[in-house]
C-alpha positions in Angstrom: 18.3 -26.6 -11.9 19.7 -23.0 -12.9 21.9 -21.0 -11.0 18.4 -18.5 -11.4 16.2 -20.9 -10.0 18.7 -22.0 -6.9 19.2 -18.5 -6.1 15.0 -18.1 -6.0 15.0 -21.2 -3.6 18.1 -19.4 -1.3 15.4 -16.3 -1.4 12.8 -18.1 -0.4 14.8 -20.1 3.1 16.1 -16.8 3.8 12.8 -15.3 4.2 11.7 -17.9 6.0 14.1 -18.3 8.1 14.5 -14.8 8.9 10.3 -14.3 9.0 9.4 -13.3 12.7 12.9 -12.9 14.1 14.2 -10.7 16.3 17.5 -9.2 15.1 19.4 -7.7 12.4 18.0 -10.9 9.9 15.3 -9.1 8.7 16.5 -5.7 7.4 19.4 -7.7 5.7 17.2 -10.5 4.3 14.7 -7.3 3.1 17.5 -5.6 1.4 19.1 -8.4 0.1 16.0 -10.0 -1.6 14.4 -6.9 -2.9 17.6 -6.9 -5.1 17.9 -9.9 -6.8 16.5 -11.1 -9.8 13.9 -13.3 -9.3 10.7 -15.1 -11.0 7.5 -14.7 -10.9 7.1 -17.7 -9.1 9.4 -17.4 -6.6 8.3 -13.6 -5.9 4.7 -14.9 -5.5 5.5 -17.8 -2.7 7.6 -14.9 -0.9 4.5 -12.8 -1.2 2.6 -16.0 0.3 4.8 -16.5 2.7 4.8 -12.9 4.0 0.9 -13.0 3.8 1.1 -15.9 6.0 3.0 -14.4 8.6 1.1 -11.3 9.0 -2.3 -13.2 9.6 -0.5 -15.4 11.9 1.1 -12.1 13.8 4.4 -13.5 13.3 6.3 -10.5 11.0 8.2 -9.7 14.1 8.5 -6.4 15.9 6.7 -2.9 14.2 10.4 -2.4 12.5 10.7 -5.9 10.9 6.7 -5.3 10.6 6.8 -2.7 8.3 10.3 -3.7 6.3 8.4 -7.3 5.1 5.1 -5.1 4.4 7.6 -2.8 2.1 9.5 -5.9 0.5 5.5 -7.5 -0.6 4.9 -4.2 -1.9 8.0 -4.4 -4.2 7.4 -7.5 -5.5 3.5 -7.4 -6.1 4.8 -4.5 -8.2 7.6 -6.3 -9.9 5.6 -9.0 -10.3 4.0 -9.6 -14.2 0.4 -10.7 -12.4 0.5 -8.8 -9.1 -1.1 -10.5 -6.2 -3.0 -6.5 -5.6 -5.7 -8.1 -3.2 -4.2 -9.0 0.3 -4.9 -12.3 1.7 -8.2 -12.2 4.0 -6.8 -13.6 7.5 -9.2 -16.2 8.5 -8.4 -14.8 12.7 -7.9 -11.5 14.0 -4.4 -10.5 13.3 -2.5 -9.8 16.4 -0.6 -6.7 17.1 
């Protein structure tokens, strides 16, 4: 593996790790990931990932909410085939 492709694979447990918690983890995790340079891949199974969580109701508080909302909207644009259509939850999301 590249040093590229292990620092997509960090992004990725960070995210998931951090997905749904309640503490400073998000914001950093957010900030951190929206500056490295990643692949397309690894940008899409974030954007998954993220996707996941919001039909599941499990991005966290509003704050955390809107920061992992903000970090899918980077990377769909960042992206070279943006993923522009959000994932249809198959159950109500919860608030």
């Amino acid at each position: 593996m590249s040093a590229r492709s292990d620092l997509g694979t960090l992004a990725i447990c960070a995210v998931r790790y951090a997905l749904g918690r309640q503490s400073y983890m998000p914001s950093l995790i957010c900030r951190i990931v929206r500056g490295l340079p990643l692949d397309g891949q690894d940008m899409g199974t974030i954007i998954h990932d993220i996707d996941e969580a919001r039909c599941s109701g499990a991005l966290g508080a509003d704050c955390s909410r809107r920061q992992w909302l903000e970090l899918r909207r980077v990377l769909d644009e960042r992206s070279s085939t943006p993923v522009t259509a959000r994932k249809r939850c198959r159950r109500a999301v919860k608030k």
